[in-house]
BATIKE-674555 format. One record per residue (C-alpha): residue in one letter; x, y, z. Coordinates in pm, whole numbers, plus 50000, padded with zeros to 5 digits. Example, Ala and Ser with C-alpha at 12.3 -4.5 7.8 and 13.67 -1.06 7.14 Angstrom:
A512304955050780/S513674989450714/
This chain:
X348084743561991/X351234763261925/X349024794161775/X347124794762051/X350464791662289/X352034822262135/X349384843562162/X349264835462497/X353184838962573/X352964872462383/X350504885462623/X352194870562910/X355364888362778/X353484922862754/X352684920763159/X355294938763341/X354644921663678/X355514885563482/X359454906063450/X359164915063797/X358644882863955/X360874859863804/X363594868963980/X362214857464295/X359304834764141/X357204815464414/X358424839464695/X357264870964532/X353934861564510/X353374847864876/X355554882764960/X352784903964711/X349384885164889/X351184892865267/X351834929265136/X348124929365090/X346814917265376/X348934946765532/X348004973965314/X344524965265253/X343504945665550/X339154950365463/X339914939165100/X341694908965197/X339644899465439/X337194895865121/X339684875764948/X340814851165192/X337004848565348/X336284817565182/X339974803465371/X338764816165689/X336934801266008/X335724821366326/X337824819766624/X338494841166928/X341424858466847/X342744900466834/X346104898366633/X346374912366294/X349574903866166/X351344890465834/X354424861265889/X356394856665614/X358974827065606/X357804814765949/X359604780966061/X359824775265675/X355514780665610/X355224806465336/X353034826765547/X351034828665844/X348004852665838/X345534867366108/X342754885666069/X340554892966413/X338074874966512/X339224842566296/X341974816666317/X344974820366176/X345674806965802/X348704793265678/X349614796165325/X351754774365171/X351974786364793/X352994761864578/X352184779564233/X354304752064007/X355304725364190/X352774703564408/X353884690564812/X353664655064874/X352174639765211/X355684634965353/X356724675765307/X352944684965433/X353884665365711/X356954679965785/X355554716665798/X353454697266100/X355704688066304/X357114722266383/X355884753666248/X352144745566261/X352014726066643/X353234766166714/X350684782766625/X347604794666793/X344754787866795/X344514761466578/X345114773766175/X343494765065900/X345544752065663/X345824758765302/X347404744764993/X347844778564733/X348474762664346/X347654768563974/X347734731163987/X345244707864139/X346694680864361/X343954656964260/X343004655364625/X339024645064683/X337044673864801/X340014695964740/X341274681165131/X343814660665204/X344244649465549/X348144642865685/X348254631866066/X344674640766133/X344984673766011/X343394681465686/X344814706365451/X342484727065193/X343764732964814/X343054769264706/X343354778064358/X345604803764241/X343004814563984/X340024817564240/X342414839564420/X342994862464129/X339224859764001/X339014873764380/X342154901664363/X339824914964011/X336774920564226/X338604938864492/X340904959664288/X340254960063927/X339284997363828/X341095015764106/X343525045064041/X345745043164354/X348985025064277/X348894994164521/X345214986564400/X346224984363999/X349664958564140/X347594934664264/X344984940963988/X347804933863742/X348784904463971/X344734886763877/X345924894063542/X349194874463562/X348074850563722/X345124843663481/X347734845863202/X349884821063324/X346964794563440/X345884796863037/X349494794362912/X349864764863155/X346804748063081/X347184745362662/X350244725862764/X348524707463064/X348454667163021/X345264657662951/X344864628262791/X347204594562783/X347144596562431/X349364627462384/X353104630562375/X354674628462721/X357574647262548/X356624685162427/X357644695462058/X360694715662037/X358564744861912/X356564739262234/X358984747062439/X360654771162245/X357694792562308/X357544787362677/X361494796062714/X360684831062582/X358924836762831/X360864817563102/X357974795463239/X359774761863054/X361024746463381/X357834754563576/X355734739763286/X357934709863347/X357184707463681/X353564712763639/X353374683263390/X355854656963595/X353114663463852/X350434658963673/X351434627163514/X352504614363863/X349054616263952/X347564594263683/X350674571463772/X349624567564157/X345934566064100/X346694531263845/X349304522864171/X346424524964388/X344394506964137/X346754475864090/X347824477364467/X351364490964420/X352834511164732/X356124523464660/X358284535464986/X358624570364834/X358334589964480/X359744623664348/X358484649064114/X361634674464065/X363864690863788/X367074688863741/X369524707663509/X366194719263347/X364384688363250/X361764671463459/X362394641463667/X359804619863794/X361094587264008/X359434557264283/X361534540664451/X360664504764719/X362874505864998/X364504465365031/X366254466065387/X367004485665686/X370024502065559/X368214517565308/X369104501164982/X366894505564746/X365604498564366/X363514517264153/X363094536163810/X363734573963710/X361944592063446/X364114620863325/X363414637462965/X363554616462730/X365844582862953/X364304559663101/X366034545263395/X366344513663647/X368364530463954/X369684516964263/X370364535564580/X373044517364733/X373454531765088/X375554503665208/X378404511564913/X378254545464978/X381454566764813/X382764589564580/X384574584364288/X385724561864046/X386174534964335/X382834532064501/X381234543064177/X383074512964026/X382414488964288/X378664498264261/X378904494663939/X379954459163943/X377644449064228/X374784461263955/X376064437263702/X375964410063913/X372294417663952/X371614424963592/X367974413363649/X366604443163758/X368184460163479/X366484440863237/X364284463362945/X362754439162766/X359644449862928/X360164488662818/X360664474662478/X357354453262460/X355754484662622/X357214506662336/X357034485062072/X360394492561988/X364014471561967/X366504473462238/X369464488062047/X367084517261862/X366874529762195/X370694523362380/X372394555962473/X373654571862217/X377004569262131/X377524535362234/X378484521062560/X377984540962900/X380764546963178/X380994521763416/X380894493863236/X377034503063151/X376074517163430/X375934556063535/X376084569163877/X375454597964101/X377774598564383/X377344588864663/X374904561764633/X373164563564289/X373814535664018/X371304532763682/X370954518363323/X368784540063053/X367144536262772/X365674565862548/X362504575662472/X360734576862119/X359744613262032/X356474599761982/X355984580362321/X352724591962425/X351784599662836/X349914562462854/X352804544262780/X354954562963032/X352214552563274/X352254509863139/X356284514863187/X356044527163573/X353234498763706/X355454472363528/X358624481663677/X356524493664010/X354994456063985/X359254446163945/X360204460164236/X357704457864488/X358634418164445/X362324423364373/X364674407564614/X368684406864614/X371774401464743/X372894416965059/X375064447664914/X378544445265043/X379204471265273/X382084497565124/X385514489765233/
C-alpha cells in the first residue's frame, strides 16, 4: 500500500492548488465553487444541475458564510441550494439539525439541501431526512468529474483553476481512499510509515478524520443491529490524533458515562456535570467519586476482547494522576488502557457494543453536587 501511497502524495505534492488551499482548507473550496457560480454562471449551472429543482424564482446570487451554511446558491428559474461542504469530516443529525433551525427556515423558496463530501455518510439513497427535511449527499468527486467536463482544455486563467481544482480533488479522493477502512480485519492504527507519508503532504489529520468517521459508521450500524442507542457520539481530533466517543446520558443534570477512543487509549469517561470545577480540587473530588464506582471502570472485558493481560496494556510509566484517573476540567474524569499496534478495526468495533451494552444498563450513585 505504501508504494502506491507515495506515488500518490508525490503527485498530490506536485499540484499547486493542494499549497494554496491548506491554509484555509474546507473554506477555500466552498469560497472556489461560489467564485464559480459568479464567474461562470452557464457552466455551473451544468455542474450543480443534477443539485437543482425548478422553482419560480429571478435572483442570481452566491452567499457565502450565511447564518453559518457554507453557501447559499441561486440560479433563476430554480430553488435555491445550500451547500454545506464537508470535504473531511462528516455532520451528524444533531449539527444538520441545527443549520435548520435558523439559517435554512430563512430562506426562500424552499432550498434544496445538500451534503458536499469526499466521504460517504453511509446514508440510504444518499438522503438523510432530519425534521422532515431530507438532505442529499453530493460527492466531491462527481463534482470534479463535473468541473473536468466544463473546464478541462480551456486557456483563460479562471477555466484551468477550477480545472486544476477536478484534479485536486481527484488526487486527494485516491490518496484518501488507499488509506480508507475497509475491512474489520485491518489495523485500526496506521503504520508509522503510513502516516509519515500523509504528513508530507499535510492531509494526516484529515485522513484521521475521514477514518474515525468511517469506523463510526460500522460502529452504529452493529448499535442499530444489537439495539444500542447512545444519547450522543463524537467523531473529532484533538491535538492531532483522532477521537471517536458515545456517551448515555444517566439523569437530568447531565451526568453521564461512556467510552473514548483516542489513538492508541482506550478509555471509560465520565462527564460529571454535577462536580463541575477546575483544578486539583474538583478534579480530585471527581476523581474519588470514580473510585468509589470502580465498576464502570472495569477492563476485563477490553482484555478478553484483545486477548491481551491487563498490565501489558496500563499506561505507561506506571500509575496515572489522580489516583488513576485523568481528567479534563471541568467535568471530564477517565481510566485508559492502550492499544496493541496490531489491534485490527473489528475489535475496536467488539470493544464499543460491549461497553455501549455497559452503559446503556449502567446505573449509579447520585454524584454529589460540588461544594
Amino acid at each position: 500500500m505504501d508504494g502506491r501511497l507515495a506515488a500518490r502524495c508525490r503527485q498530490l505534492n506536485d499540484e499547486p492548488l493542494l499549497h494554496v488551499s491548506l491554509g484555509s482548507k474546507e473554506l477555500f473550496h466552498s469560497n472556489l465553487i461560489g467564485w464559480m457560480c459568479e464567474r461562470f454562471p452557464d457552466e455551473s449551472l451544468r455542474v450543480l444541475l443534477h443539485w437543482l429543482r425548478p422553482a419560480e424564482q429571478v435572483i442570481a446570487s452566491v452567499q457565502r458564510e450565511y447564518k453559518h451554511l457554507d453557501l447559499v446558491v441561486r440560479f433563476p428559474g430554480f430553488a435555491p441550494v445550500v451547500v454545506e461542504n464537508k470535504m473531511f469530516a462528516l455532520p451528524d443529525a444533531a449539527q444538520l439539525r441545527g443549520y435548520m433551525d435558523g439559517a435554512v427556515k430563512a430562506i426562500v423558496p424552499q432550498p434544496t439541501l445538500v451534503l458536499l463530501s469526499l466521504t460517504d455518510p453511509g446514508w440510504p439513497d444518499d438522503r438523510l431526512t432530519v425534521d422532515g427535511r431530507t438532505w442529499v449527499h453530493a460527492s466531491w468527486r462527481e463534482l470534479a468529474q463535473r468541473l473536468r467536463t466544463q473546464f478541462a482544455g480551456r486557456s483563460d486563467f479562471g477555466a484551468q483553476l477550477l480545472a486544476h481544482e477536478a484534479q485536486l480533488i481527484d488526487l486527494l479522493y485516491r490518496a484518501i481512499d488507499e488509506v480508507s477502512v475497509k475491512s474489520d480485519d485491518e489495523l485500526f492504527l496506521l503504520p508509522a510509515s503510513t502516516t509519515n507519508l500523509l504528513r508530507g503532504v499535510r492531509i494526516a489529520d484529515a485522513v484521521g478524520k475521514t477514518r474515525g468517521h468511517q469506523v463510526m459508521r460500522r460502529i452504529l450500524d452493529q448499535y442499530q443491529a444489537h439495539g444500542i442507542v447512545p444519547t450522543w457520539t463524537e467523531v473529532g481530533l484533538t491535538n492531532g490524533t483522532p477521537l471517536m466517543s458515545a456517551y448515555w446520558k444517566k439523569d437530568e443534570a447531565g451526568n453521564a458515562v461512556g467510552w473514548q477512543c483516542q489513538g492508541n487509549q482506550w478509555r471509560l469517561a465520565m462527564i460529571l456535570k454535577t462536580m463541575s470545577g477546575r483544578g486539583d480540587g474538583p478534579g480530585g473530588a471527581r476523581a474519588a467519586y470514580a473510585a468509589s464506582q470502580s465498576g464502570w471502570f472495569e477492563f476485563e472485558p477490553l482484555c478478553q476482547i484483545l486477548e491481551a493481560r491487563d498490565r501489558d496494556l496500563r499506561p505507561e510509566g506506571g500509575k496515572t494522576p489522580l489516583d488513576g484517573f485523568n481528567k479534563y476540567d471541568p467535568d471530564f474524569v477517565y481510566r485508559y488502557r492502550r492499544l496493541p499496534t496490531h489491534t485490527p478495526v473489528g475489535r475496536i468495533i467488539d470493544l464499543a457494543v460491549v461497553y455501549g451494552q455497559a452503559a446503556a444498563t449502567w446505573t449509579f450513585d447520585p454524584p454529589p453536587p460540588q461544594s
